[in-house]
C-alpha positions in Angstrom: -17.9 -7.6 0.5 -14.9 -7.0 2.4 -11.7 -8.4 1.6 -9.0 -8.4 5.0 -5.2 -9.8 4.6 -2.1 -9.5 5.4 1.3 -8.9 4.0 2.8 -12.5 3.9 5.9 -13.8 3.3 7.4 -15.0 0.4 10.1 -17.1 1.7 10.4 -20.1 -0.8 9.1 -18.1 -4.0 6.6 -15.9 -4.7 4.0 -19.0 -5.5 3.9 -19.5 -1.3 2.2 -16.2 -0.9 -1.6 -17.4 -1.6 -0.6 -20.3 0.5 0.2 -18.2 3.1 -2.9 -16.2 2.7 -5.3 -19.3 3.0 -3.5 -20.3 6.1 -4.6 -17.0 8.1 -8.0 -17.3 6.5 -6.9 -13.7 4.4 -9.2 -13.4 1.2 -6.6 -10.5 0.0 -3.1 -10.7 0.7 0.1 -8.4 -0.3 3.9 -9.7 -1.2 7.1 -8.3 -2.0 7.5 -9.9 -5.9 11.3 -9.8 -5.1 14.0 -8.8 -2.6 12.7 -6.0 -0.4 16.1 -4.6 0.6 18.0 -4.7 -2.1 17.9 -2.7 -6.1 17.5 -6.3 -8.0 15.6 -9.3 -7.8 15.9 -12.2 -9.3 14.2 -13.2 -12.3 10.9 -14.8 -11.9 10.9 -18.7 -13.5 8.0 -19.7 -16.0 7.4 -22.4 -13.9 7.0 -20.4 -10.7 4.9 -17.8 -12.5 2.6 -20.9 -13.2 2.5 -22.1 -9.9 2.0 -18.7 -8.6 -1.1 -18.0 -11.0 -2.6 -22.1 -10.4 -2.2 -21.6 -6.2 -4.1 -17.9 -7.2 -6.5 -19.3 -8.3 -7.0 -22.1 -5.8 -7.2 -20.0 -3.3 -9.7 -17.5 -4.7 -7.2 -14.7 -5.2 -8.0 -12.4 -7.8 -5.4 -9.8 -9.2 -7.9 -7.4 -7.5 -7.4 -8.3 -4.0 -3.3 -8.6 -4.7 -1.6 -6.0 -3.6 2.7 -6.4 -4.0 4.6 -3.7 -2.9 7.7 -2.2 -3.9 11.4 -2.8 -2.6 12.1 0.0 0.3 15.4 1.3 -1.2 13.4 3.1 -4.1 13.0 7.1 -3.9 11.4 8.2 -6.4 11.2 12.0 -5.4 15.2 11.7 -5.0 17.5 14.7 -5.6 20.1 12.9 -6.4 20.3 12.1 -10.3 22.2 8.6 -9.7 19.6 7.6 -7.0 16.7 8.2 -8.8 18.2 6.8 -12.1 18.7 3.6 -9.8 14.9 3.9 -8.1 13.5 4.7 -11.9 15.2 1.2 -13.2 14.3 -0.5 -10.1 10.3 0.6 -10.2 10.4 -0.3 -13.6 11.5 -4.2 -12.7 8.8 -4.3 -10.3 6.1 -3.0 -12.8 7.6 -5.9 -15.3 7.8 -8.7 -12.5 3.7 -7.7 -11.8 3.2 -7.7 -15.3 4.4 -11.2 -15.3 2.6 -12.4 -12.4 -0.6 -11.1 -13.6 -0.8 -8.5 -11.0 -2.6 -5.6 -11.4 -1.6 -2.9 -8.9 2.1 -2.2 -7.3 1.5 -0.4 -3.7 4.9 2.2 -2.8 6.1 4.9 -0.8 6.2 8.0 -3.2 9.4 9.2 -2.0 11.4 12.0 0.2 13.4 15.0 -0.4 15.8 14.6 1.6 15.7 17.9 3.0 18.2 18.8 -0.6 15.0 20.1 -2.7 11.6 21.4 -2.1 8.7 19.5 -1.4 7.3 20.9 -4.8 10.0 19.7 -6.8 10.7 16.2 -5.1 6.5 15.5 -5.8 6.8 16.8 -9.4 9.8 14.1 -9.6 7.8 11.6 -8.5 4.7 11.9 -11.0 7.6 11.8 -13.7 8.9 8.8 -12.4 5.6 7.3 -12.6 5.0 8.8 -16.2 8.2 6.8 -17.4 7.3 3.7 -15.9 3.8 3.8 -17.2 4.8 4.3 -20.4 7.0 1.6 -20.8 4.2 -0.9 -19.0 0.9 -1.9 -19.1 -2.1 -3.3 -17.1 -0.5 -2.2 -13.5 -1.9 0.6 -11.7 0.8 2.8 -9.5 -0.5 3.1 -5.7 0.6 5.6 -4.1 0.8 5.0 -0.1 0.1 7.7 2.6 2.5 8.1 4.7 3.2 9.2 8.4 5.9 12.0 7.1 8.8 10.6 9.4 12.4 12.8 8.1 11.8 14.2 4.9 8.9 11.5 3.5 6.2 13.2 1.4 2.7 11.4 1.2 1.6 12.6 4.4 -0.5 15.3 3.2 -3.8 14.4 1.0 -2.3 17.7 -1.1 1.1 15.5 -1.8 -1.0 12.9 -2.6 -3.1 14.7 -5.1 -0.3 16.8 -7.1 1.4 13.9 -7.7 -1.9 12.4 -9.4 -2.2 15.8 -11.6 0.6 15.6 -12.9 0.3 11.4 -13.6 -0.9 11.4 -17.0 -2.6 8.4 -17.1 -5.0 9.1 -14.4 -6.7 5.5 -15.7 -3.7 3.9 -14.0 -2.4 5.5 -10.8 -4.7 5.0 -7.0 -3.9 5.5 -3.7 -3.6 3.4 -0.4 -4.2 4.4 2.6 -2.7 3.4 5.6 -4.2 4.4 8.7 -1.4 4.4 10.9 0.5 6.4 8.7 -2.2 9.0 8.4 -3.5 9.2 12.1 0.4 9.8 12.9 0.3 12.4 9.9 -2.9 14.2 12.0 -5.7 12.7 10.2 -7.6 11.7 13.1 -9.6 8.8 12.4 -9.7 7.8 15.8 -12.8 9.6 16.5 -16.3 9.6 15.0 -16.1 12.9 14.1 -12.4 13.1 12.8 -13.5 9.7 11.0 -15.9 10.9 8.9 -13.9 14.3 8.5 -10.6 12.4 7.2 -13.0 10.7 4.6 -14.3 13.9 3.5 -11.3 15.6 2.8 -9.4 12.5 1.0 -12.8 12.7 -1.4 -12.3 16.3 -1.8 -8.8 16.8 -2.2 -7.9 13.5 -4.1 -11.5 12.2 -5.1 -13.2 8.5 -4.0 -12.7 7.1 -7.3 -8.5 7.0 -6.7 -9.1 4.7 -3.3 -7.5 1.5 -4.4 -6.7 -0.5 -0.8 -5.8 0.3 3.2 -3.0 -0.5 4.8 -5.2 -1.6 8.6 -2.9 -0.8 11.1 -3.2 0.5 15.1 -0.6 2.6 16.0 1.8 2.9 18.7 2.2 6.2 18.7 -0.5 10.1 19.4 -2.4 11.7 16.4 0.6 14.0 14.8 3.4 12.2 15.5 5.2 12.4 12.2 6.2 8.5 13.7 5.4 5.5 11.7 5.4 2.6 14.2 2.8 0.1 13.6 0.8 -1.9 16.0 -1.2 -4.7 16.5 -5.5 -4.2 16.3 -6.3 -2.8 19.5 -3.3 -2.4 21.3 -3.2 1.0 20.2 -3.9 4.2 19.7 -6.8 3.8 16.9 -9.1 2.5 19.7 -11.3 -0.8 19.3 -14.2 1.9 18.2 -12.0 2.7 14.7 -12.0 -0.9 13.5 -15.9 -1.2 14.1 -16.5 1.8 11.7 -14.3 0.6 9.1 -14.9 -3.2 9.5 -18.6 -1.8 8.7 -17.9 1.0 5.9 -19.3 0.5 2.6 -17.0 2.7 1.0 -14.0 -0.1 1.8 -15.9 -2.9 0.0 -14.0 -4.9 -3.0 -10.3 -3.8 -2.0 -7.9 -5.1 -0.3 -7.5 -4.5 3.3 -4.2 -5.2 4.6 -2.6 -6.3 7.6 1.3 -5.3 8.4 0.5 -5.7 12.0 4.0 -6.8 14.0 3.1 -9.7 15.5 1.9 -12.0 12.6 1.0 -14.6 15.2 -1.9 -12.9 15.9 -3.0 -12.1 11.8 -5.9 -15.1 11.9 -7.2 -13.4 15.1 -6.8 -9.8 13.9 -8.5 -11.0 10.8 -11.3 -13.2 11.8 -12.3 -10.3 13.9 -12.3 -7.8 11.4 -15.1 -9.9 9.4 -16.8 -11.1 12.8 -17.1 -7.1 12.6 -18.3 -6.7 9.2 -21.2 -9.0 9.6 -22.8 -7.3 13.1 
């Protein structure tokens, strides 16, 4: 079964999200647990914990189809010591903030180098940040997200992707989402049948099926290559209509979730009752 959403807001506590989510007709959905733009949230209430989990539930929402994501400020990879002492404590109050909510999986950017170290050393960074974090957590999964390799970003290449996991040592608890806009503007070309299948190939190969945890579902606005992230709405861009009937229709994308982060969230209940008009032809 598939499971489409969107990331929804969380204006008025995190308990609104599922709301949200039931509103667009989303069976998954993804949420910032806190501020998105800033190093510390606030702390989560018991009482909005519990109203969190019972509208969860209502809804239908499994931790397995939740997917929060990480404030934007963290760098994980960073070569400077202060910043990534800050992004270390920072990931670590996210991990504890899922951990309270019940969530099982926290979706991030794995981080840039700034163009002050190698790629190498910023990755091997990265995996360590993860190794503290997982070591002082439990029952959360780190996601790492593909990205489109804009500045000095890694995550773009499958090989970034898949050092990083190597050197995780916990391979039980780290997983990988992809977002297709980010990787067709990193030159993964899923645009065409043949680059499709190709893409799909190599991310078994390089980082292996079983670290798949969710997609990002995105068009983009910009060619295969661009090293631009700029998102777009379902089939306004460059993807083509043809991408979202192969995936919509792709077996290996069953039981995760699929998210929307689409710029026009006026058009999410569309985008997303067409993706499962899709998955039923």
């Amino acid at each position: 079964m598939k499971y489409f959403g969107a990331h929804v807001s969380v204006s008025g506590g995190v308990s609104t999200a599922p709301l949200r989510a039931a509103e667009i007709g989303a069976r998954a959905f993804a949420l910032f647990t806190g501020f998105s733009n800033r190093w510390a949230s606030k702390e989560l209430t018991p009482e909005e914990i519990e109203k969190f989990r019972l509208n969860c539930e209502a809804g239908g929402y499994t931790p397995q189809v939740i997917l929060p994501h990480d404030n934007f400020l963290i760098n994980l990879g960073s070569p400077d010591s202060k910043k990534l002492a800050m992004s270390r404590k920072s990931f670590l109050d996210e991990f504890r903030r899922c951990e309270q909510l019940g969530l099982t999986m926290l979706n991030f950017h794995p981080g840039s180098h700034l163009n002050e170290i190698s790629e190498e050393e910023s990755l091997d960074r990265i995996a360590e940040s993860i190794n503290i974090t997982l070591d002082k957590t439990s029952g959360v999964t780190a996601v790492l997200e593909t990205t489109a390799g804009q500045g000095s970003n890694l995550g773009h290449r499958f090989e970034h992707i898949a050092r990083i996991i190597d050197k995780v040592e916990d391979k039980s608890r780290v997983g990988v989402c992809v977002d297709t806009c980010h990787s067709y503007s990193a030159g993964y070309d899923l645009a065409t049948e043949q680059g499709y299948e190709r893409t799909w190939r190599e991310f078994d190969d390089i980082i292996g099926p079983s670290y798949l945890r969710a997609l990002h579902l995105n068009d983009d606005k910009r060619e295969l290559g661009s090293r631009i992230d700029r998102h777009a709405s379902l089939r306004t861009g460059t993807l083509g209509e043809e991408f979202f009937c192969r995936l919509a229709r792709d077996p290996r994308f069953d039981d995760m979730p699929i998210i929307l982060e689409t710029p026009d969230e006026a058009l999410w209940p569309e985008e997303i009752a067409w993706m499962y008009d899709l998955s039923r032809e």
